[in-house]
N, C-alpha and C positions, 0 to 999 in steps of 0.2 A: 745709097740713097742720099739724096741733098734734101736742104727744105726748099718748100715752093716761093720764098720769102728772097734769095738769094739769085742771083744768071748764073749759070754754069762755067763760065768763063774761069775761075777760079780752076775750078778740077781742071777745066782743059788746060789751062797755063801746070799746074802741077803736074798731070800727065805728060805733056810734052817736056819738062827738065825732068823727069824719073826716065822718057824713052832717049832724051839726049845725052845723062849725064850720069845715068844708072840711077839704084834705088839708094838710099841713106839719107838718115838725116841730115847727115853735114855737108853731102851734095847739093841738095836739097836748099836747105837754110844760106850756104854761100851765094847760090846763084840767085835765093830771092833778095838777099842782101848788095850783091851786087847791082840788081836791078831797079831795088832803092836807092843806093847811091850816082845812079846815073841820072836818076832825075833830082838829086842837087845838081848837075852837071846840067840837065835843062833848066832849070831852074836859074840856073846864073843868065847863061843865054838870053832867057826871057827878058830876067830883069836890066840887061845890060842893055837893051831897046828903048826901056822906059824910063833909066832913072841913068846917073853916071856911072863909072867904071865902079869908083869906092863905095859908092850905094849897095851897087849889085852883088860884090864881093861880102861884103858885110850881109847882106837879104840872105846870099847863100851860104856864109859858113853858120847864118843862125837857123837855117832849117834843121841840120843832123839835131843841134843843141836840145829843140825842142821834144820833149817826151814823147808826144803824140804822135810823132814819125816812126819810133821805136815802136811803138803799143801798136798802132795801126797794118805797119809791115809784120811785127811776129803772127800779130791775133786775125788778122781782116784783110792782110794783104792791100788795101786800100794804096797805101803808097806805092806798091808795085804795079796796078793799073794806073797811076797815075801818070808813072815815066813811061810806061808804057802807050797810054792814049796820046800823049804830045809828041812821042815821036814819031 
């Protein structure tokens, strides 16, 4: 049961890495972490459009830095629909 406050989107994204990657936590936890880390990887991307090379460099090695990237991917997953939506 989920709350009605929440998309389901979440369990479906956990569901499909439990059917791709087996059950555990540390399967689990790497491939959401992994899929945090590719949106620093969009994230460059982006900002490399809009600002200069050293701009954009700088913009994305301060995303990991900041806490809220961390708290968001363990607790809310939030960062992982994020890389997720822009790609």
């Amino acid at each position: 049961m989920r709350g009605q406050h929440y998309p389901s989107g979440r369990a479906v994204l956990l569901h499909s890495i439990i059917q791709l990657f087996g059950e555990g936590l540390w399967k689990i936890g790497t491939v959401v972490f992994v899929l945090t880390g590719s949106g620093v990887a969009v994230c460059y991307a982006a900002l490399k459009r809009l600002v200069p090379e050293t701009a954009a460099r700088l913009g994305a090695l301060l995303l990991p830095a900041c806490p809220a990237l961390l708290d968001h991917t363990c607790t809310s997953m939030d960062a992982v629909f994020a890389s997720v939506r822009i790609i």
